[in-house]
N, C-alpha and C positions, 0 to 999 in steps of 0.2 A: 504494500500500500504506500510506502514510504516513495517508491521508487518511481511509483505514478505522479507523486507531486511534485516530485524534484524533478522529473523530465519536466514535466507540463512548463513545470520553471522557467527551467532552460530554454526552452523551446517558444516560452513565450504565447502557449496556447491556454487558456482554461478548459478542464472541462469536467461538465456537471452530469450528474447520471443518479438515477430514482436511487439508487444502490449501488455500492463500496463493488468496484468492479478492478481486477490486474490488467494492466497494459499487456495486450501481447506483443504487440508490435505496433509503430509509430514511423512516418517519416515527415519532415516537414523542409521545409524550404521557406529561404529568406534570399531575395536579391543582393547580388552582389557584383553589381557594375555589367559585362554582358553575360553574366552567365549567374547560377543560382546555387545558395551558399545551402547544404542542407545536412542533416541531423537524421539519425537512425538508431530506433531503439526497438533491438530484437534479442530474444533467447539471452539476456539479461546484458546484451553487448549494446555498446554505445559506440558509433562512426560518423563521423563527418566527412561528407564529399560534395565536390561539386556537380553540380549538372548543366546538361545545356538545355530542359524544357523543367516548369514548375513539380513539383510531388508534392501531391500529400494525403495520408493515408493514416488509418487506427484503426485496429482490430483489437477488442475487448478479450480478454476469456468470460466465458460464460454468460454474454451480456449478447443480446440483438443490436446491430445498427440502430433499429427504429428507437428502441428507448435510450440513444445516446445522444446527449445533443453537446455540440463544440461550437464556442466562441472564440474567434480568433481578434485578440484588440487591433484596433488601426487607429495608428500613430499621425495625424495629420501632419503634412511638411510644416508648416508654420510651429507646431509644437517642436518636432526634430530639430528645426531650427536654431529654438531657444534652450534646446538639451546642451547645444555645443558649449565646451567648456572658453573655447578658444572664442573672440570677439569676430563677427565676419566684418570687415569693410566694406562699405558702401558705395556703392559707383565714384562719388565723389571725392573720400579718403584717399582707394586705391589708386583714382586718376590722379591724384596728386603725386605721386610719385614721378621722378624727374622722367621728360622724354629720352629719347635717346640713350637710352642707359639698359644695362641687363639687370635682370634680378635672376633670383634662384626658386625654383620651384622643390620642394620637398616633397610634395604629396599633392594627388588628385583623387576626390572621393566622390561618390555618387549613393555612396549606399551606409545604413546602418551599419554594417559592420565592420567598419573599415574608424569610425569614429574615434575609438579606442587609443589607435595609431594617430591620429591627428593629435586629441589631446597630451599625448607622449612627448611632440615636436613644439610642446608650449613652453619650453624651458630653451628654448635658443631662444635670445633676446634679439625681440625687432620681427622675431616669424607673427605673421597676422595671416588670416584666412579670408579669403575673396571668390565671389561666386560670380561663378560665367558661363556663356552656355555655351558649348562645343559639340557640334552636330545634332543640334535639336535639343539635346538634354542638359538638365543640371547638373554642376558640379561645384563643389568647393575645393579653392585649392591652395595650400597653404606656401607662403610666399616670403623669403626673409631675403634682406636688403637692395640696396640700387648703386652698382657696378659701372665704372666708365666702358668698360668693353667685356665680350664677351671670357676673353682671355684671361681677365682677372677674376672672374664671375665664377671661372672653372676651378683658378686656385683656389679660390675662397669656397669652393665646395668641397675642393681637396680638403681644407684644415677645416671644416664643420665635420665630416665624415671621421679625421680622425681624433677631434673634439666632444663628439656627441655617439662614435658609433653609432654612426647611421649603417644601416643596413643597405641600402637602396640610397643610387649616385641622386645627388641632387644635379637638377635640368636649366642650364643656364637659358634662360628665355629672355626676349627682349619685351618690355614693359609696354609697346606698342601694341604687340600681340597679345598682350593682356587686358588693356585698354580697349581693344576692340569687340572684345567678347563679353567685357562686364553686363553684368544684371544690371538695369536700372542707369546706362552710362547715355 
């Protein structure tokens, strides 16, 4: 029984049923940029994989589908939004950044779970997050200083990488190209 609510947990699902029923098995999926981040709970094993089309599935022991009912919560953007620990900038903060100059990109998120990892990159001083859209979709992307050229852009991701152990190169990009894709610019 325990195991049933510590998934449900994890997994982010509720669910209510007339009677104390065992999970046999569960699969769930959470977006995760183009493909889908998802959770498996069978024969008392836990797996995470991805997929490239949504799942999602629950089989009871000893309980019928019909008397099971699942509520799945939904997260409005505007809520996810205000979850970030990190401040996003505004069309008009970001555009402030000098023309002509590179900055660094650390990270591009699109999805809950990637969150996590954003607020990790809030201890490098000057990283701010800015949202733009790039091929129709949103994204937030966290963005730390403004660079005379691209060349110095790349050193100075060299000593953040081995300043902060980054795991993943920061993307010397040019602030124009950022500028044109802001939210709200």
């Amino acid at each position: 029984m325990v195991k049933r609510f510590v998934l449900a947990a994890l997994l982010s699902i509720q669910v209510a049923a007339t009677s104390a029923a065992e999970v046999a098995s569960i699969v769930a999926c959470k977006e995760d940029g183009e493909v889908w981040l998802c959770a498996a709970f069978e024969n008392d094993t836990l797996q995470v994989f991805r997929s490239e089309r949504y799942i999602s599935k629950v089989e009871f022991k000893g309980i019928s589908k019909a008397s099971v009912a699942i509520r799945v919560p939904v997260t409005p953007k505007k809520a996810m939004s205000a979850a970030k620990a990190l401040p996003v900038a505004t069309g008009a903060s970001a555009g402030a950044l000098p023309s002509g100059k590179y900055t660094l990109q650390l990270l591009a998120c699109n999805a809950q779970v990637c969150r996590q990892r954003m607020n990790d990159l809030k201890i490098i001083p000057g990283s701010q997050v800015v949202e733009i859209i790039n091929q129709g979709k949103l994204w937030d992307i966290v963005i730390v200083g403004g660079y005379p050229s691209k060349k110095a852009a790349q050193k100075a991701a060299s000593a953040l990488i081995k300043r902060y152990n980054l795991t993943d190169r920061p993307w010397a990009r040019s602030i124009e190209s950022i500028q044109s894709r802001l939210v709200n610019s």
